[in-house]
C-alpha positions in Angstrom: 180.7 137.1 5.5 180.8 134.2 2.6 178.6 135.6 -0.7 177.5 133.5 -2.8 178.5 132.9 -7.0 175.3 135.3 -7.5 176.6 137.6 -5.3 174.1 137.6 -2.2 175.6 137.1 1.4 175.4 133.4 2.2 173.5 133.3 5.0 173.4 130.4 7.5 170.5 129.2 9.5 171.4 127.5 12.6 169.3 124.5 13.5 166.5 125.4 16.1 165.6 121.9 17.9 162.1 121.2 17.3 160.8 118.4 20.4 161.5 120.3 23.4 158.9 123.1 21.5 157.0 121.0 21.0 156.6 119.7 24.1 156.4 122.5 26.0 153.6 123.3 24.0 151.8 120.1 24.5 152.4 120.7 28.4 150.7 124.0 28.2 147.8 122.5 26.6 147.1 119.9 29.0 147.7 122.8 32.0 144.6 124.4 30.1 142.5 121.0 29.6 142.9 119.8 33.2 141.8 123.0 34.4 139.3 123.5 32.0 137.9 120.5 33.0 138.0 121.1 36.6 136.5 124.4 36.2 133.3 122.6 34.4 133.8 119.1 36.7 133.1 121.3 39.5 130.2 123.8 37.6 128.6 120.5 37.0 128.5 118.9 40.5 127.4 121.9 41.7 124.3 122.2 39.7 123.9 118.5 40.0 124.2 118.7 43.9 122.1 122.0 43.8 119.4 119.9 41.7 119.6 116.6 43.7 119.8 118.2 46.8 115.9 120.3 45.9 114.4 117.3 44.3 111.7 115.9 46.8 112.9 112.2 45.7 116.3 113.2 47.8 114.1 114.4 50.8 112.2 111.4 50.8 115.4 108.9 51.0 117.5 111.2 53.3 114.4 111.7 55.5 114.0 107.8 55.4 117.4 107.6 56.5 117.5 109.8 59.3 114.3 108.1 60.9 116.7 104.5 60.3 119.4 105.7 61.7 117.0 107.5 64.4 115.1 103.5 65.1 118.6 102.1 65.3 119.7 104.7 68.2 116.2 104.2 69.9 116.8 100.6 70.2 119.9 101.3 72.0 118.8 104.1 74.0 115.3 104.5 75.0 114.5 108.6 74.4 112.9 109.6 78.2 109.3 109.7 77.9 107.6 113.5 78.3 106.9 114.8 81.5 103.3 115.4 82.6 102.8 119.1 83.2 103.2 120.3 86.5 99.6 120.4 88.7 99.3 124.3 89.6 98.2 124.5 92.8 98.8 127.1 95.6 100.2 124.7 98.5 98.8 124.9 101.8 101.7 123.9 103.9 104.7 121.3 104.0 104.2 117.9 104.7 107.5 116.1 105.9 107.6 112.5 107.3 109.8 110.4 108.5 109.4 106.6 107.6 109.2 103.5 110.3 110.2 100.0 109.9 111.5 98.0 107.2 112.1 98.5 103.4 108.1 97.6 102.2 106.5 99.3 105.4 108.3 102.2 104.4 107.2 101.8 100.8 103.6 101.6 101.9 104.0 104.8 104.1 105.7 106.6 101.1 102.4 105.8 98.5 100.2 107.0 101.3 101.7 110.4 102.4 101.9 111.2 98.9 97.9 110.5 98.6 97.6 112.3 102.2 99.9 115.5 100.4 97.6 115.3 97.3 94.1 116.0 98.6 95.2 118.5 101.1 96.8 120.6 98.5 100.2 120.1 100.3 103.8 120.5 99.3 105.6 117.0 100.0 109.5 116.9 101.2 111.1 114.1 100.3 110.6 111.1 102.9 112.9 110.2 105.1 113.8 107.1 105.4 114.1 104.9 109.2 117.3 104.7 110.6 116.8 104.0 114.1 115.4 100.3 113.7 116.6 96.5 114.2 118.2 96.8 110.7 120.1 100.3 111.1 120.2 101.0 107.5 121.6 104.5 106.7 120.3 104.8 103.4 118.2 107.5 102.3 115.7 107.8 99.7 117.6 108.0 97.0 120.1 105.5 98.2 117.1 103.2 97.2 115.1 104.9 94.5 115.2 107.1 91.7 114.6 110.3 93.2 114.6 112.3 90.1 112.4 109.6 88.6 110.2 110.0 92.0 109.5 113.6 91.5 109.3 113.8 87.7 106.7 111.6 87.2 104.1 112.8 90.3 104.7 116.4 89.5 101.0 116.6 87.7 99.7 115.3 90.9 101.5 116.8 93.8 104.5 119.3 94.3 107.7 117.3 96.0 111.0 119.4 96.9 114.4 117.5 98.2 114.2 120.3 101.4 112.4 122.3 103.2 112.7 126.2 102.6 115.5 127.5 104.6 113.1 130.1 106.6 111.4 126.7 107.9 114.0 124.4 109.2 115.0 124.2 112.9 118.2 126.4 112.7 116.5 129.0 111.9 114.4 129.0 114.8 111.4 127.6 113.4 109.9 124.4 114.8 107.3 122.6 113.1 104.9 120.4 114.6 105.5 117.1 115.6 103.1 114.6 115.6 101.2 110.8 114.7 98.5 110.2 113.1 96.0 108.5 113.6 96.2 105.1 112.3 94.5 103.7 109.5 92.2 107.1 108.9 90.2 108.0 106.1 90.4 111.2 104.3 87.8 112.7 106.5 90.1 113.0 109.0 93.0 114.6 107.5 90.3 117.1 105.8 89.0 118.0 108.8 91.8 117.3 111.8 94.9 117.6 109.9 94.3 120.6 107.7 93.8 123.2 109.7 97.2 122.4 111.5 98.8 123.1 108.3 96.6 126.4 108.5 98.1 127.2 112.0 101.6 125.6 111.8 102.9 125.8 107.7 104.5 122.9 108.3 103.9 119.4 110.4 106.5 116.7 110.8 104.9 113.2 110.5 107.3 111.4 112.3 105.4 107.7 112.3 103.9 106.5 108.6 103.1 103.0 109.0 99.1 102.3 108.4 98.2 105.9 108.7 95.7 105.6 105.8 92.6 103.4 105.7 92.3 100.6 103.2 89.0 100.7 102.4 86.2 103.8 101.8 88.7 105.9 100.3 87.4 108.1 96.4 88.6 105.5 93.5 90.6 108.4 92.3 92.9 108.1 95.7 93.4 104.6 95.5 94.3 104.7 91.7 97.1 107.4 93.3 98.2 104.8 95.7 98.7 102.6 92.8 100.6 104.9 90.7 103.0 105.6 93.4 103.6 101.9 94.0 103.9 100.9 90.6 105.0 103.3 88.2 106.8 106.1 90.3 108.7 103.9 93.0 111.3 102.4 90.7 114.4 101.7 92.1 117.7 103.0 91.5 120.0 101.9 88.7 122.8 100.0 90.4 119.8 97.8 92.1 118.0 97.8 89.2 120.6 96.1 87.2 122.0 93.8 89.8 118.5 92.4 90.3 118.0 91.9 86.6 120.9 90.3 86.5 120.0 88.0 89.7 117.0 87.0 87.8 118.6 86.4 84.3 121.1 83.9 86.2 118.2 81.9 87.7 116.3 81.9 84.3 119.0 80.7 82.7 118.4 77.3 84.1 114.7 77.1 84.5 111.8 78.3 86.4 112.2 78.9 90.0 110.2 79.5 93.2 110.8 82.8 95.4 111.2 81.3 99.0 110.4 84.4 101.2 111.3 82.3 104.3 110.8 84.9 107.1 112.7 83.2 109.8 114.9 85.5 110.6 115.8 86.8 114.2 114.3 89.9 114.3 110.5 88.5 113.2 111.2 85.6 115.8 111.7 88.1 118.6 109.3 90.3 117.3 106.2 87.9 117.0 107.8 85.9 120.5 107.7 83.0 117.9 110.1 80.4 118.9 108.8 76.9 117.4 111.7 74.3 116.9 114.1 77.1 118.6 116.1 75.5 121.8 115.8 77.0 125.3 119.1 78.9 124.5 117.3 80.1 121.3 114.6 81.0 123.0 115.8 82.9 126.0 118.0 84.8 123.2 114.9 85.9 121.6 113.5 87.1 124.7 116.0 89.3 125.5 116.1 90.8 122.2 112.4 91.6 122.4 112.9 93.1 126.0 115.8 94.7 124.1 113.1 97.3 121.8 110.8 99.2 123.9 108.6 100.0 121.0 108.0 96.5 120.6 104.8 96.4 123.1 104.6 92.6 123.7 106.8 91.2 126.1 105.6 88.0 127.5 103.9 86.0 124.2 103.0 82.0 124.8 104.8 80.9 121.2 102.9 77.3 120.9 99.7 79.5 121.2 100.0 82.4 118.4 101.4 79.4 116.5 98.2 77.6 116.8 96.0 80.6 115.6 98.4 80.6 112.6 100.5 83.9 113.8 104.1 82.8 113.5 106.1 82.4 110.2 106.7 78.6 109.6 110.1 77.0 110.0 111.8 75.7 107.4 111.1 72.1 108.4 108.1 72.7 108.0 108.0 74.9 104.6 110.1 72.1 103.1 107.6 69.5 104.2 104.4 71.9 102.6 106.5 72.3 99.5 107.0 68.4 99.0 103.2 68.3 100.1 102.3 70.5 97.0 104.1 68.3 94.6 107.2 70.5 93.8 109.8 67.5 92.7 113.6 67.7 94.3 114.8 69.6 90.9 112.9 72.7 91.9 115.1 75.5 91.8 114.5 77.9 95.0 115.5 81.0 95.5 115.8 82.6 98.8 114.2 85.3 98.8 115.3 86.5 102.9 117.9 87.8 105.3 119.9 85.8 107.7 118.2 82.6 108.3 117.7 82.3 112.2 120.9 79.3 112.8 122.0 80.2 109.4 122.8 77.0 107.2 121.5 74.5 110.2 118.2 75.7 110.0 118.3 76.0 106.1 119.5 72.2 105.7 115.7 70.9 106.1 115.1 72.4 102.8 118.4 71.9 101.0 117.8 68.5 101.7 114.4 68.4 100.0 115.5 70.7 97.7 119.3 70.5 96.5 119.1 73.6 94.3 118.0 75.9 96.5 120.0 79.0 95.8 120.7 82.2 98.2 121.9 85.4 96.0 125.7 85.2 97.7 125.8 81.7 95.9 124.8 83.7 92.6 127.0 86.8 92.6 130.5 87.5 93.4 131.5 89.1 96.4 132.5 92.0 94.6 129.2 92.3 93.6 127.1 92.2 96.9 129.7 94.5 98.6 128.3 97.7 97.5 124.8 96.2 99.0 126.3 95.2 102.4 124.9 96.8 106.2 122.3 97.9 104.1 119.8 95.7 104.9 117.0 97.9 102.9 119.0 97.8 99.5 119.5 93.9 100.0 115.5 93.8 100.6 115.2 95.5 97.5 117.2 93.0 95.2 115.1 90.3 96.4 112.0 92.3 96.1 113.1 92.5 92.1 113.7 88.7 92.2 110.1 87.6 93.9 108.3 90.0 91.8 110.2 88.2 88.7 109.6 84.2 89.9 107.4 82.3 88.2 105.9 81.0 91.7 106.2 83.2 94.8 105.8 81.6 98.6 105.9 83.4 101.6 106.2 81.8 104.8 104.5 84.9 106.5 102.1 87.7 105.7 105.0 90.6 106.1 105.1 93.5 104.6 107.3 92.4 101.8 104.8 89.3 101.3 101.7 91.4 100.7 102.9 94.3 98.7 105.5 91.1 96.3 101.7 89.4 96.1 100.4 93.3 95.1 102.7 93.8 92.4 102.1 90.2 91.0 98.5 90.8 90.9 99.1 94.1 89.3 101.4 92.3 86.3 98.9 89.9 85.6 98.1 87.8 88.5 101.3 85.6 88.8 100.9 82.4 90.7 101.5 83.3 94.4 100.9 80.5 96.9 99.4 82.4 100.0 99.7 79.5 102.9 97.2 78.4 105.6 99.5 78.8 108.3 96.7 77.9 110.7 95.6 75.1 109.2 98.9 73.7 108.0 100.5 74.1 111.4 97.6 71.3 112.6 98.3 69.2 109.7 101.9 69.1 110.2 101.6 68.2 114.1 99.1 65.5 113.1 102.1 64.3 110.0 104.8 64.4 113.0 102.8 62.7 115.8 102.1 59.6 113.3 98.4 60.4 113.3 98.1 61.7 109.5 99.7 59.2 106.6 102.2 61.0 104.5 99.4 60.2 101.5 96.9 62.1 103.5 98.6 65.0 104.5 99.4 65.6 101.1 96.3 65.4 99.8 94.5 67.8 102.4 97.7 70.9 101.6 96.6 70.6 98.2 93.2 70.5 99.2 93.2 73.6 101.3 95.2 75.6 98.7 93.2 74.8 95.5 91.6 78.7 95.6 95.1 80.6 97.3 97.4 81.5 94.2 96.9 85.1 94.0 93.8 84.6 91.2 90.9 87.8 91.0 88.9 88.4 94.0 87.7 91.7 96.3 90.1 93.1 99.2 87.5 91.7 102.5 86.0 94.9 104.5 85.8 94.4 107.7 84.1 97.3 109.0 85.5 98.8 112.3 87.9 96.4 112.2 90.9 97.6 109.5 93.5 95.6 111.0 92.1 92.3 110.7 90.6 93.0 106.7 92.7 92.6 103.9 95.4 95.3 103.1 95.3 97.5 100.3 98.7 97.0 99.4 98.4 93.1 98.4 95.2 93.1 96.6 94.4 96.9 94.9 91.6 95.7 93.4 91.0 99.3 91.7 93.7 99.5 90.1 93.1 96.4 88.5 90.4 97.0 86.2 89.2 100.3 84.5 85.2 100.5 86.0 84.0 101.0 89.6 83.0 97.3 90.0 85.4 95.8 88.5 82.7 92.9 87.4 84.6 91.7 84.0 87.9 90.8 86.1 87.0 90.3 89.3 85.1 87.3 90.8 81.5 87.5 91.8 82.7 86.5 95.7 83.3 90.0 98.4 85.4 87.7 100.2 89.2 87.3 99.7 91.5 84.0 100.5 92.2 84.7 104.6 95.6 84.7 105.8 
C-alpha cells in the first residue's frame, strides 16, 4: 500500500462511469411514467365512457342511429307485415275441392270455396289444382301461388291445412263424399243443403268449382271476402312474380303499351265451334278436337251464326282493323297477352302489319328465361296475367275468364282504361267494311261511336234475376269492394245497368 508524506494510506478511487447510471435511471423513470399514465389514460376513459355512456344526450343520438341504420335496412328489405290473429272457431267438417278449367276459372273457384268454407264454419284443404284438361298443366297450388302467403293472411277468416288428417284420407279406409254443386247458388243453399252433409259425412270432396257461387244476393260481408281472396291473398309466387315485373319493366322502358288478349287459340276455336276465316282443313280439325272432349257438350255449332250474336272471339284481321278503327297509330306497342295463336305467325301477320311493334313475351326474354315456364300453360297464363293487369290499355278479343277477372283487377286499382269490345255489333260493321258497303271513314267513326261508354269506367254489375249466366259476373265488376258504403252512390254511377258484352 503507497502512504502518503503525512503518513495516511494513499487510497485510490477508481473511476465509476457516470452515463450508463444515468441512463438506466432515466429508463426506469419513463417505465413508471408510461405506466402511470396508462393506468390514469385508462381510469379516465372509463369514467368518461361510464359518464357518456348514462348521459341521456348519448341515448338520444345512438337511438337516432339505430332507427337510421333500421330505415336504411327497411328500404332494402321490407319487415313482413303482422299476421291477423287466427279466427277461433270449432270446424264443422273438411272442405276439399278440386279445381276445373284454366288458370282464372280456377282462380274464381279458389275465392269462392274459401267464402263457401267461411260461412259454414269449415276447415279448407288446400285446392287442388286441374290436371286433366286441354292444357295438362301439372302444377299445383303452390307451383303458382304463395301458399304460405295464401294461408297466412286468411287465417282470421277461415282455417286452411296443406292435407287432410291422416284418419280421413282414402288409405285409410275412409271415403269422403263426392259430389257437385249446384251451380251458381246462394248461401241459402250451402246453409241448408250442404251443411248437414258435413254433419253426416266430416268431409265432402268438391270435385267441380267453376260458377258454384251466385253473383248477386250474396251478405256485402261475403263479397268483400271474395275480394280479399282475389286481391290481396292470391299473390303469386316469387319466380313469376319477378319475371312478370320484369316483362313489364322491358315494355315500359319504351313507352305505353296495349295488352292484346287475342283469344284465338285452338282450344277456344274448338271449344266455342268458332271457325271464322279458318279453311275447311282448319275447320274439320277443329271439329274433331271438339268431338275429341266429352265434357265439351256442344258438338254440332253453325260458326257464322254464334258469330253473328257476337259469341266467337274475333280474329286478328279483324282486331287489327278495330284497333286502326279506334285511332291507335302504327307505333303502338302491343303486347300479346295469349297462348299459341291458332296458324301461329300467319294468323298474327294481320296485326304485325298494322302494328310493327307488336311484341309476344318469347321476343322479350331469353330462352333461358321462359324455360322454367314451359308445358305449364297455367304459370305462362300467369305472367301475362301480371302484364295485362300492368298495361296502360287492356283489349280482349273475348269475354274469357282471364278477360273479366284482368278487367276486375283494373277496376279494383283504380279503373284502368279497358276497352270491352262489341263483338256483336263490330262483327256487322266489319262485314259491311269488307263487302264495300261501309266507307273506311264511316266505319271508323261508328267503332268509336259504339265504344265511347266501354273503358272499364264506374257502373253496377247488371242483375238478371233467374238468369245468372247471362248477368254480369262478379269477378269483372265487384262493385262492393269498390267503395266503403252499401250503395256505393259517391263512386258509382247513377245507371243499374252495366256496358253488355
Amino acid at each position: 500500500m503507497e502512504v502518503r508524506s503525512d503518513g495516511f494510506p494513499q487510497v485510490r478511487y477508481e473511476k465509476i462511469p457516470v452515463l450508463p447510471m444515468i441512463e438506466r435511471t432515466r429508463l426506469n423513470g419513463c417505465f413508471v411514467k408510461v405506466c402511470s399514465s396508462i393506468v390514469l389514460w385508462t381510469v379516465v376513459v372509463q369514467l368518461l365512457v361510464y359518464g357518456v355512456l348514462w348521459h341521456p344526450h348519448f341515448l338520444t343520438n345512438f337511438s337516432h342511429r339505430l332507427s337510421n341504420i333500421s330505415s336504411i335496412n327497411a328500404g332494402l328489405v321490407s319487415p313482413p307485415p303482422p299476421l291477423p290473429p287466427p279466427r277461433n272457431y270449432t270446424s264443422n267438417g273438411f272442405l276439399r275441392v278440386t279445381c276445373n278449367g284454366g288458370l282464372n276459372q280456377m282462380r274464381a273457384a279458389i275465392c269462392d270455396m274459401v267464402t263457401v268454407a267461411r260461412f259454414l264454419n269449415l276447415t279448407l284443404i288446400v285446392p287442388e289444382l286441374d290436371k286433366t284438361s286441354f292444357w295438362a298443366d301439372t302444377s299445383n297450388f303452390e307451383d303458382i301461388f304463395d301458399l304460405k302467403h295464401f294461408i297466412d293472411s286468411l287465417r282470421d277468416e277461415v282455417r286452411i291445412i296443406r292435407r287432410l288428417p291422416k284418419r280421413y284420407r282414402k288409405k285409410f279406409g275412409f271415403n269422403p263424399l263426392v259430389m257437385q254443386p249446384i251451380s251458381w247458388s246462394s248461401e241459402k243453399y250451402y246453409f241448408q243443403q250442404i251443411l248437414p252433409l258435413f254433419e253426416k259425412h266430416k268431409v265432402v270432396h268438391f270435385n267441380k268449382t267453376d260458377a258454384r257461387l251466385a253473383n248477386n244476393g250474396l251478405p256485402l260481408e261475403f263479397q268483400r271476402l271474395r275480394c280479399r281472396v282475389n286481391f290481396q291473398a292470391l299473390k303469386f309466387t316469387p319466380k313469376i312474380e319477378a319475371l312478370g315485373q320484369r316483362l313489364i319493366h322491358l315494355l315500359q322502358e319504351k313507352g305505353p303499351f296495349i295488352a292484346l288478349h287475342l283469344r284465338y287459340e285452338m282450344d277456344m276455336l274448338a271449344f266455342s265451334g268458332c271457325n271464322h276465316g279458318c279453311s275447311e282443313e282448319e275447320a274439320e280439325e277443329l271439329k274433331k278436337m271438339r268431338y275429341a272432349y266429352p265434357w265439351w257438350r256442344d258438338k254440332e255449332i253453325n260458326s257464322e251464326e254464334k258469330r253473328s250474336q257476337g259469341l266467337c272471339p274475333l280474329t286478328p284481321v279483324e282486331t287489327a282493323l278495330i284497333l286502326q278503327a279506334l285511332d291507335f297509330d302504327n307505333n303502338t306497342q302491343i303486347y300479346i297477352a295469349s297462348g299459341e295463336i291458332y296458324g301461329s305467325e300467319r294468323r298474327l301477320s294481320a296485326v304485325r302489319a298494322a302494328f310493327p311493334n307488336t311484341i309476344k313475351k318469347d321476343m322479350l326474354l331469353d330462352p333461358d328465361d321462359l324455360r322454367q315456364f314451359r308445358n305449364h300453360s297455367s304459370q305462362m297464363a300467369a305472367l301475362d296475367f301480371l302484364v295485362s293487369v300492368a298495361s296502360n290499355i287492356f283489349v280482349p278479343t273475348y269475354d274469357g275468364n282471364m278477360a273479366r277477372l284482368v278487367e276486375g283487377h283494373r277496376r279494383y286499382h283504380g279503373f284502368k282504361k279497358t276497352i270491352l269490345l262489341n263483338r256483336k255489333r263490330l262483327v256487322e260493321l266489319v262485314d259491311l267494311l269488307q263487302n264495300g258497303t261501309l266507307s273506311w271513314d264511316n266505319f271508323a267513326a261508328t267503332v268509336k261511336e259504339v265504344h265511347a261508354n266501354r273503358s272499364g269506367q264506374h257502373v253496377l254489375r247488371n242483375v238478371i234475376p233467374d238468369k245468372p249466366k247471362e248477368e254480369d259476373y262478379f269477378y269483372a265488376n265487384p262493385h262492393e269492394c269498390l267503395c266503403q258504403d252499401l250503395d256505393c252512390n259517391d263512386l258509382l254511377t247513377s245507371s243499374n245497368n252495366s256496358v253488355s258484352h
